[in-house]
C-alpha positions as CSV (number, residue, x, y, z in Angstrom):
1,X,14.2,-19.3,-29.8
2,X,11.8,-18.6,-26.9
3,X,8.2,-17.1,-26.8
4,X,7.7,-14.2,-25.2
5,X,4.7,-12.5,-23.4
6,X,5.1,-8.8,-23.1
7,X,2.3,-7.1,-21.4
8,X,2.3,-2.9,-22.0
9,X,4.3,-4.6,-25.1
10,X,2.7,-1.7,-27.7
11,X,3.6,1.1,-25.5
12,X,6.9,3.6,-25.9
13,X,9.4,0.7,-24.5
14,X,7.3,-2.3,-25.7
15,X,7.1,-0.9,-29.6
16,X,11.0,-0.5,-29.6
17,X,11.4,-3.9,-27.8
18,X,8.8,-6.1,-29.6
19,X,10.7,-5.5,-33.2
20,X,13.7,-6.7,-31.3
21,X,12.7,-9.6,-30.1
22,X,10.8,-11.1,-33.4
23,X,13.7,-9.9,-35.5
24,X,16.0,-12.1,-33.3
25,X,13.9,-15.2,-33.8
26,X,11.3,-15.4,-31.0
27,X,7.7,-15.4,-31.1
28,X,6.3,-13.0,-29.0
29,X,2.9,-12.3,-27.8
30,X,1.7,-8.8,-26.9
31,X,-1.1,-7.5,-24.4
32,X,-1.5,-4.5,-24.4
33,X,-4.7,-2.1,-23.7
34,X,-3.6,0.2,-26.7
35,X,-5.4,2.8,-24.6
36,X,-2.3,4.9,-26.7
37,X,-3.0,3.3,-30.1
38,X,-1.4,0.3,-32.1
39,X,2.0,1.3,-33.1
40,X,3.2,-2.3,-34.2
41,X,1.2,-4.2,-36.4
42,X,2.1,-1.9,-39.4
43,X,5.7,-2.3,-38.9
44,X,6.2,-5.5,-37.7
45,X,7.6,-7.1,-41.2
46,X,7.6,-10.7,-40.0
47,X,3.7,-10.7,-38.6
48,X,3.7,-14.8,-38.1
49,X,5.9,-14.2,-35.2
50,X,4.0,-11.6,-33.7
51,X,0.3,-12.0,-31.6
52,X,-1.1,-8.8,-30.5
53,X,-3.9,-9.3,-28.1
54,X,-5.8,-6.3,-27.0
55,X,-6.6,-6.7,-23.5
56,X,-6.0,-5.4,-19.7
57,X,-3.6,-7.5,-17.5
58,X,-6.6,-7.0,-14.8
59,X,-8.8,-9.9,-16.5
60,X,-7.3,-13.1,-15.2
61,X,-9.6,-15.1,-17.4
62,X,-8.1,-13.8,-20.4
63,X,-4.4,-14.0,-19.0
64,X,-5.0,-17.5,-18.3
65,X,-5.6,-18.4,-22.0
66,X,-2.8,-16.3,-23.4
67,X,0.1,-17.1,-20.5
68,X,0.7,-21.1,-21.3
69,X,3.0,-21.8,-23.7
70,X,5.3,-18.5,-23.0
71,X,8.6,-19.1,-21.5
72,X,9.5,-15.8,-20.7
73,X,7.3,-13.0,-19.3
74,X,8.6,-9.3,-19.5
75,X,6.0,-7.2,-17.9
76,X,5.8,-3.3,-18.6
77,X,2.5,-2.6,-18.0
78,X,1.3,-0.1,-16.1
79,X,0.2,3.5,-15.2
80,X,3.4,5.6,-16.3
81,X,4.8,8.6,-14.7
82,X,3.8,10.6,-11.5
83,X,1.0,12.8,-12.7
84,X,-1.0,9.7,-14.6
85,X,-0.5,7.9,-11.3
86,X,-1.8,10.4,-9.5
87,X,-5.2,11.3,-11.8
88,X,-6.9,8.1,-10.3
89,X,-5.2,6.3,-7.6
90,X,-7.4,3.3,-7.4
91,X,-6.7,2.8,-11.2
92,X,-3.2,3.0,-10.4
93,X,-3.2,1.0,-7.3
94,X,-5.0,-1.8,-9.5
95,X,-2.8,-1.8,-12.4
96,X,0.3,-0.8,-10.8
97,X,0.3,-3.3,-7.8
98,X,-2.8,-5.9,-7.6
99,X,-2.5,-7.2,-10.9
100,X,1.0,-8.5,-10.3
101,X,0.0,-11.4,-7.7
102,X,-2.4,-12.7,-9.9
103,X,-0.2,-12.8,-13.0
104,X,2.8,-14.1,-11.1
105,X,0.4,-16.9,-10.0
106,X,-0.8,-17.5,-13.6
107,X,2.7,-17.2,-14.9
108,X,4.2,-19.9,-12.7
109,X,1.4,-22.8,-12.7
110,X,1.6,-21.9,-16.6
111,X,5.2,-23.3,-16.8
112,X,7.1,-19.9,-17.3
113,X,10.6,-20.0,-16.3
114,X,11.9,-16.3,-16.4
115,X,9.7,-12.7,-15.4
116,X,11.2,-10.0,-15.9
117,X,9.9,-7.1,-14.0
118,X,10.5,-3.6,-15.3
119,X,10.5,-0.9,-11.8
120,X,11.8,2.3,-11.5
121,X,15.0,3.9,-10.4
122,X,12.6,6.4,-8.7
123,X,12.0,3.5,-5.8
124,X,15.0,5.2,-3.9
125,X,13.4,8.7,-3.6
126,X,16.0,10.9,-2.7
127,X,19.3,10.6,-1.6
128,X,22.4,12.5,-0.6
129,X,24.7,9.7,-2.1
130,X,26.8,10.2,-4.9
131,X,26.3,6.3,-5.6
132,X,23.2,5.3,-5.2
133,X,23.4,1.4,-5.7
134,X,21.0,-1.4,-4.7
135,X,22.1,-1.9,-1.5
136,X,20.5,1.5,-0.3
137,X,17.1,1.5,1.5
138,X,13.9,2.2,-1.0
139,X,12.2,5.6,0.2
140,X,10.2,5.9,-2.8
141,X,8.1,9.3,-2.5
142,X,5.2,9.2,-4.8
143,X,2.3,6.9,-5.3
144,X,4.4,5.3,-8.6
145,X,6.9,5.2,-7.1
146,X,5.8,2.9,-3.9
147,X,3.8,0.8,-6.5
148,X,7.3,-0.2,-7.8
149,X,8.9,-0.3,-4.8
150,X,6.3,-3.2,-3.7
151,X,6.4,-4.8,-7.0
152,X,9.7,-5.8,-6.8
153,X,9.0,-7.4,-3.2
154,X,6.2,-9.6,-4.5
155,X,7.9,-10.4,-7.3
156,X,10.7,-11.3,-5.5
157,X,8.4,-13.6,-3.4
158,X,7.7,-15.8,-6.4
159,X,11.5,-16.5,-7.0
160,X,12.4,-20.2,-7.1
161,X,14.5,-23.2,-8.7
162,X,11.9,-23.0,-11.5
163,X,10.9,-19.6,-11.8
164,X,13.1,-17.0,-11.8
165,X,12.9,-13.5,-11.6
166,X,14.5,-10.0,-12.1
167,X,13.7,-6.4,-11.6
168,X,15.0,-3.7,-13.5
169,X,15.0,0.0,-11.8
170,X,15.9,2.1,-15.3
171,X,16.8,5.5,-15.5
172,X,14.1,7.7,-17.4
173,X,13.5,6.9,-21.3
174,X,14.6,9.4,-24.0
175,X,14.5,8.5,-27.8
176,X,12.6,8.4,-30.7
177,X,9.9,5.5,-30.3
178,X,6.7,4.7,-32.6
179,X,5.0,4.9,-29.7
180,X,7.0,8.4,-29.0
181,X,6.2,10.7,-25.7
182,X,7.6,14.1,-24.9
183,X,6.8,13.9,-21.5
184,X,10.2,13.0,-20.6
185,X,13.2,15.2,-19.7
186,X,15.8,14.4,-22.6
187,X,12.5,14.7,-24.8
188,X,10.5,17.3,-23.8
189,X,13.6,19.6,-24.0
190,X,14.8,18.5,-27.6
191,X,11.1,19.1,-28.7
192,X,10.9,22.7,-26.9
193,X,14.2,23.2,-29.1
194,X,13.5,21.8,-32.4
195,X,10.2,22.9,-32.5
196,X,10.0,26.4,-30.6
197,X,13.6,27.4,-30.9
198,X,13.6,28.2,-27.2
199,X,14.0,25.5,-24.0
200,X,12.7,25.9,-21.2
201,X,14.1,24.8,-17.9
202,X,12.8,24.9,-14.6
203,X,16.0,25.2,-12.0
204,X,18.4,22.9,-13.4
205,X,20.4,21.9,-10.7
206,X,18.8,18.9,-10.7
207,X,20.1,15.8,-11.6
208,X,18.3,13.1,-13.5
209,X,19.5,9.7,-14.7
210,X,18.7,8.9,-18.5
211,X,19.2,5.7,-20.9
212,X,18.4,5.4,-24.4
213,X,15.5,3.6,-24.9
214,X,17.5,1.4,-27.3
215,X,20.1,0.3,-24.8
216,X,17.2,-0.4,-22.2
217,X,15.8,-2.6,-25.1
218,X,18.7,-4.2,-25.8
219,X,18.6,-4.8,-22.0
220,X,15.4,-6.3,-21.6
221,X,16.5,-8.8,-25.0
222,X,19.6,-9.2,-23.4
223,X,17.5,-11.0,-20.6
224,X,15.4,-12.8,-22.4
225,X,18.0,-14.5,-24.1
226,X,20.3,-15.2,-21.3
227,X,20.8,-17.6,-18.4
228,X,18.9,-16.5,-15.6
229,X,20.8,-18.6,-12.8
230,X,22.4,-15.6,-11.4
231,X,19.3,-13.3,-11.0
232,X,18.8,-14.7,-7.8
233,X,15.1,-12.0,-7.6
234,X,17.4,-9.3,-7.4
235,X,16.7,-5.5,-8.7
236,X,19.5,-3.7,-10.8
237,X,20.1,-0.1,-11.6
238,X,20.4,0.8,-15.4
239,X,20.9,3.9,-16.7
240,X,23.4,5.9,-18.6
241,X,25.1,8.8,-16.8
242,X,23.3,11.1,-14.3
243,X,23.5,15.1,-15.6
244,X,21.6,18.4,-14.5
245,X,18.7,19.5,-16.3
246,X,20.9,22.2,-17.4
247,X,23.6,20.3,-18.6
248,X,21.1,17.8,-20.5
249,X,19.7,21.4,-22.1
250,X,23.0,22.4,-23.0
251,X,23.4,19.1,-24.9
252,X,20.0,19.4,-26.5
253,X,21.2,22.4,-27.9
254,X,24.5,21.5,-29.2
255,X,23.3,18.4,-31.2
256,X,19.8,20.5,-32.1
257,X,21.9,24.0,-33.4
258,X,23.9,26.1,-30.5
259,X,23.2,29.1,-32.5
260,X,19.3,28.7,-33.0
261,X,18.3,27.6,-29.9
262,X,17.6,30.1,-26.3
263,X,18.0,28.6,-23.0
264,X,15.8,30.3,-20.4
265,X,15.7,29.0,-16.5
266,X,12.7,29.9,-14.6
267,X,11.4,28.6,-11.1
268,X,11.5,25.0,-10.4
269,X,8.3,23.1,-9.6
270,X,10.5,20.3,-8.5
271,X,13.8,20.8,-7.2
272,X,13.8,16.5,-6.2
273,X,17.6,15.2,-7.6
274,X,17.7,11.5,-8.7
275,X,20.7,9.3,-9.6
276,X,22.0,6.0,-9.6
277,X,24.9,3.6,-10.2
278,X,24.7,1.1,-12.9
279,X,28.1,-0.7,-11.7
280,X,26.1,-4.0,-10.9
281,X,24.5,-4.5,-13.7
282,X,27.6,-4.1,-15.8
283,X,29.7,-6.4,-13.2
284,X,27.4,-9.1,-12.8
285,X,25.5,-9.3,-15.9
286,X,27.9,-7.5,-18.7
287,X,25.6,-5.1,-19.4
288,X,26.9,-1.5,-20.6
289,X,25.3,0.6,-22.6
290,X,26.5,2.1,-26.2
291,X,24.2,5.1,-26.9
292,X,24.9,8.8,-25.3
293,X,21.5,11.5,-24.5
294,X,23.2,12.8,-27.7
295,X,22.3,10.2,-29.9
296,X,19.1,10.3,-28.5
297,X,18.4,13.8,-29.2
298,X,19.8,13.4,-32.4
299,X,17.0,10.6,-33.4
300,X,14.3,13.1,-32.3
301,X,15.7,15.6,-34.6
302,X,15.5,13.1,-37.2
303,X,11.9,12.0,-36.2
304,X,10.6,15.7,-36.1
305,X,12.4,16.9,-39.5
306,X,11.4,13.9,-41.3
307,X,7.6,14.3,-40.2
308,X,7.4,11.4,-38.2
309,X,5.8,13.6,-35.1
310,X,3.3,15.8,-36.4
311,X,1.8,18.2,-34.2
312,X,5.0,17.9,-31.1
313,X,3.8,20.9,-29.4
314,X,0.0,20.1,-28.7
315,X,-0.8,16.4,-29.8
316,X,-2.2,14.7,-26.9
317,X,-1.3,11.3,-28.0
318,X,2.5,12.4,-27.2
319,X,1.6,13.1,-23.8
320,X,-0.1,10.1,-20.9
321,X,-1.4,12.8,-18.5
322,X,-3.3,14.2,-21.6
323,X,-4.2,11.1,-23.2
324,X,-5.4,9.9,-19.8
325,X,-7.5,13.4,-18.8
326,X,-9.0,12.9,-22.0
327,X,-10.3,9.3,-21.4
328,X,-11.4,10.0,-17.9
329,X,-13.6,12.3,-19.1
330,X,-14.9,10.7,-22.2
């Protein structure tokens, strides 16, 4: 058994992959701002093998006290989603992009031997494809989406004998976290549904690639357990399947109540189309995941009827942009 730094490790991913890891036997260390609270230490049941450190991955002080002695390095951190990005674009810039050299710097003379890199499927912008694999050219459009883009080059850069690294370009999260958000597609749409009895979509021709965010945990564990020979500082696709926005809604209303639940389209703010093939990552690394946008709407349902999520509709805690409007101008 390994130990394991995850930085963003309290976040929506990280509080989904943390449990994970110290239920399989690891010890795992945590930093993590909790600039979105601390959604682990109460349900952690075996606390010896877990560190939370409250901290920012900008203070190279503190990362060089709390990297030594980790083997493994899965880093999440960062300014999520296009509008947070977007609020304050040197806060992004420094989080999303300049903190990486210096931790890749710390994490190497520290001894580690594996960093695993989470990016973005939204690197390749749009394409007319119906495959979009890793072989295509990045044309990532937003500020996020360049700041992952660039990641995985500098990470890359770092790859050798002793250290080796991977970058994982995931489709978008759905799924009931502790950390939750219902900023997401697959999310936003069951909550609209459960909780308003009405969903509504904007277009809908648009596709968008989704994984449960228990199969991209599984992933990440799946890494940190593994034999990284093969990695080679390559980035891999993984996602589930690619549907519409209308066809994810339709779903969302079959698992939430067909008969209960009104589907009304209105103009699209974004009429962008992402997709991408996961064929590598099953090929190469055996890697194929077992949960369908069903199951994830199902867990919401769950989550929401079982008062897990109070307040869905207007909460800011559920949502970054608000949370992050909020602390801008506090």
């Amino acid at each position: 058994m390994s130990r394991v730094l995850i930085t963003g490790g309290a976040g929506y991913l990280g509080s989904v992959l943390t449990p994970k890891l110290i239920e399989r036997g690891h010890q795992v260390r945590v930093l993590d701002t909790c600039w979105f609270g601390d959604h682990l230490s109460d349900r952690i049941r075996n606390k010896k093998r877990l560190e939370l450190i409250k901290g920012d991955i900008r203070d190279t002080i503190l990362l060089k006290q709390i990297v030594p002695g980790c083997d493994t390095v899965i880093h999440l951190a960062c300014i999520s989603n296009d509008p947070c990005s977007d609020l304050d674009e040197k806060l992004t810039l420094s989080i999303n992009l300049q903190a990486y050299e210096p931790l890749l710097c710390i994490a190497r003379s520290a001894g580690v031997s594996k960093f695993i890199n989470a990016s973005s499927s939204s690197v390749y912008g749009v394409k007319d494809q119906p495959r979009v694999t890793e072989d295509l050219p990045l044309e990532p459009i937003t500020l996020y989406a360049r700041c992952k883009a660039e990641s995985e080059r500098i990470v890359r850069s770092f790859e050798s004998d002793d250290f080796k690294t991977i970058s994982v370009r995931s489709a978008t999260l759905c799924g009931y976290s502790p950390r939750q958000r219902l900023d997401l597609t697959v999310n936003i749409l069951t909550n609209f549904a459960v909780n308003k009895g009405k969903i509504l979509v904007h277009g809908g021709s648009q596709q968008r690639p989704n994984i449960h965010i228990e199969d991209i945990a599984d992933f990440y564990v799946t890494l940190a357990e593994s034999d990284p020979a093969g990695w080679g500082g390559l980035a891999y696709n993984v996602g589930y399947q690619n549907h519409t926005v209308m066809e994810i809604a339709r779903m969302v209303r079959q698992v939430v109540g067909q008969q209960n639940v009104e589907i009304e389209v209105a103009d699209a703010h974004d009429l962008r189309s992402y997709r991408i093939d996961s064929t590598l990552v099953r090929d190469r690394l055996g890697f194929e995941p077992r949960r369908t946008l069903q199951d994830a709407v199902g867990d919401l349902k769950k989550a929401f009827q079982a008062q897990l999520l109070p307040d869905p509709l207007e909460d800011p805690r559920y949502f970054n942009i608000k949370t992050m409007q909020t602390m801008a101008t506090a």
